[in-house]
N, C-alpha and C positions, 0 to 999 in steps of 0.2 A: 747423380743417380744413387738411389737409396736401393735393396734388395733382399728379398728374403729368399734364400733356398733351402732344399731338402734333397736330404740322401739317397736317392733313392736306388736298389741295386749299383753302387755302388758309383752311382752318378749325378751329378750333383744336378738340381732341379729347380728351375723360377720357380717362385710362386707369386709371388708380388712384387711388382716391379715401380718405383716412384721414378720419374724420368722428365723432365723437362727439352728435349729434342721436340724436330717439329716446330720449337720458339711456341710451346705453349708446356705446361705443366698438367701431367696424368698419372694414371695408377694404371698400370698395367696388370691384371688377376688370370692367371692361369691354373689350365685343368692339367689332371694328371698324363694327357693325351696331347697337351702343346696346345691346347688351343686359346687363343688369349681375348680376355673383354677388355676395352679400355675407356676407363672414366676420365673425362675433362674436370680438373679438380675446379679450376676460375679463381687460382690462386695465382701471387705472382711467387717468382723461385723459392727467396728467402722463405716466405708462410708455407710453402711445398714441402719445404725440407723438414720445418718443423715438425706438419702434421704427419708427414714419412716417418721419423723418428719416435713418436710419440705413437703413432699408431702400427707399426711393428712392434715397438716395444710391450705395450700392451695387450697385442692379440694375434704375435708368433702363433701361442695355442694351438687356439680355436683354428686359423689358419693350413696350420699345417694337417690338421686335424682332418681336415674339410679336404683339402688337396690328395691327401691320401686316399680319401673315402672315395675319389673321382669327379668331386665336385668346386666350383666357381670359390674363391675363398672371400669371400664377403663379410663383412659387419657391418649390420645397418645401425644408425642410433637407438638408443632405447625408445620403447614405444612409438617407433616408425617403422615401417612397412617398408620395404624396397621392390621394385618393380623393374625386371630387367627387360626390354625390350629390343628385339631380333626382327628388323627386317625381312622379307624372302622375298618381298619382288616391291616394284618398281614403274609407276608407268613411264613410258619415256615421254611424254609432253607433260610439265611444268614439274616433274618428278615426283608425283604425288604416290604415295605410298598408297599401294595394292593390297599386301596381305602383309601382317604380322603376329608375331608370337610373344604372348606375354607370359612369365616365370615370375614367380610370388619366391624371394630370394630369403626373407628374414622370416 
């Protein structure tokens, strides 16, 4: 597990979490309020840890920046758009998705 935290009132705070449990490798990105999105990277460990490394390292920043502000701490690529998509309902036969919510992230 890779992690970034922040201080916050005097308590220390996720903000990005690299993790491989579950027997699959993700990013876990939280708000200042606990609430957490998690990305399926489709990396295997070793390439996990890498891009954990590599991408804290260069955008703690921006990151914490973003966390503080109250929001999701995201980096999309350059010149890509990120699209985060939120569920809220559900049919129950074949589980076809009812309503959702799209958030324009980058």
């Amino acid at each position: 597990m890779v992690q970034l935290e922040v201080k916050v009132s005097n308590a220390w705070r996720e903000v990005i979490r690299y993790d491989c449990s579950h027997d699959y490798a993700h990013k876990g990105c939280y708000n200042i309020k606990g609430e957490c999105r998690k990305i399926n990277l489709y990396l295997d460990y070793e390439d996990a840890l890498t891009l954990a490394d590599d991408d804290i390292n260069e955008n703690r920043e921006i990151y914490k920046e973003r966390f503080l502000r109250g929001g999701f701490p995201y980096v999309a690529e350059k010149d890509i758009s990120m699209v985060c998509i939120t569920i809220t309902e559900l049919k129950p036969v074949r589980s076809r998705i009812e309503n959702l919510t799209l958030e324009l992230v980058a």
